[in-house]
N, C-alpha and C positions, 0 to 999 in steps of 0.2 A: 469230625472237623474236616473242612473243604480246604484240599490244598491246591497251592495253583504252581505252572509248568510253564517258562515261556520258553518259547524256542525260537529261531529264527534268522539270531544274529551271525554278523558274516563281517568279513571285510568288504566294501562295496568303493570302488570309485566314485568321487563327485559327480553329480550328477545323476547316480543312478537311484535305482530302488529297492525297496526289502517290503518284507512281509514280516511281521513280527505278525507272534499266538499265544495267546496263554487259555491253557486247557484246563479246563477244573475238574477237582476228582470225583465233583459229586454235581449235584444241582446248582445253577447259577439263582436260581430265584430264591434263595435266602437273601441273596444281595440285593440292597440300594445300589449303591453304585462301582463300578468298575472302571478300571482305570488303570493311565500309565505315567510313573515315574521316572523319571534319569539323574542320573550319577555323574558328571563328567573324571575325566581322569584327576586324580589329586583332592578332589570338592569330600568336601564332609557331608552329608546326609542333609544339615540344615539349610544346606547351598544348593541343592538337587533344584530340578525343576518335576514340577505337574504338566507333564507332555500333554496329556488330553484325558479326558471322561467321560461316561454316559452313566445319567441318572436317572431313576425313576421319579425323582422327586424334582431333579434340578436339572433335566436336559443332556444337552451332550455341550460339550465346551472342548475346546483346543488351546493350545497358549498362541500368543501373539506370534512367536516365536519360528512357528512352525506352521501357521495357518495359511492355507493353501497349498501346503504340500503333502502334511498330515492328516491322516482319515482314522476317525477310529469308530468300529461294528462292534455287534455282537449277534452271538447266534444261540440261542436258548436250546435249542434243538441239540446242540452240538456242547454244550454248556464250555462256550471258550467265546472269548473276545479278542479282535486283531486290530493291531495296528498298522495300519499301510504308511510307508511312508516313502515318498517320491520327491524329486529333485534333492538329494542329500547333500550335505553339504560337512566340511569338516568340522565344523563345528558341532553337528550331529553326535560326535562322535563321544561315546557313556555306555556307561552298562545302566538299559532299560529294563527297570521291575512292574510288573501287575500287580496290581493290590485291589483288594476288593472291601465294601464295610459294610458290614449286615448292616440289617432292620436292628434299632437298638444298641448301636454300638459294637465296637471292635474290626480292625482292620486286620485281614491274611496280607501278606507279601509273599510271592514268588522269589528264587533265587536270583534272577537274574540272567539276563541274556547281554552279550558285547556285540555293540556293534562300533564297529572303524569305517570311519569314509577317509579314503587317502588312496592319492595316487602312486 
């Protein structure tokens, strides 16, 4: 089984940027798609948002939310996905998970990474 690793998160001032990563233990190409979730502080899992994805099947997609500021790659080479994320804003501010969901069902989740935007 493929575990995934993000790292990244910091506290960052408004305005600024990060670099989230999530690094897989094994091979990315078992996966359809990859992707990143967030938690805001207090939210239940049902209230999280879908920050952005890339599919093989279905593209790459970002939320409203964050489009224009958020980028999200992947590097098969490297079997790890990043999320770039610029102009942050406090609202931003969640612990961001990677999740990935084979060919055929089942999704991994990563533990989580915090990022704070606050001055």
């Amino acid at each position: 089984q493929v575990t995934l690793v993000e790292s990244g998160g910091d506290l960052v001032q408004p305005g600024g940027s990060l670099r989230l990563t999530c690094a897989a233990s094994g091979s990315i190409a078992i996966f359809d798609t990859m992707g990143w979730f967030r938690l805001a502080p207090g939210r239940v899992r049902a209230l999280g948002e879908t920050v952005a994805f890339t599919s093989k099947s279905s593209g790459t997609r970002v939320a409203e939310s964050v489009k224009g500021r958020f980028t999200i790659t992947k590097d098969n080479t490297k079997d790890a996905v990043y999320l770039q994320m610029n102009s942050l804003l406090p609202e931003d501010t969640a612990v961001y998970y990677c999740y990935a969901d084979a060919f055929g069902g089942g999704r991994s989740w990563g533990q989580g990474t915090q990022v704070t935007v606050s001055s």
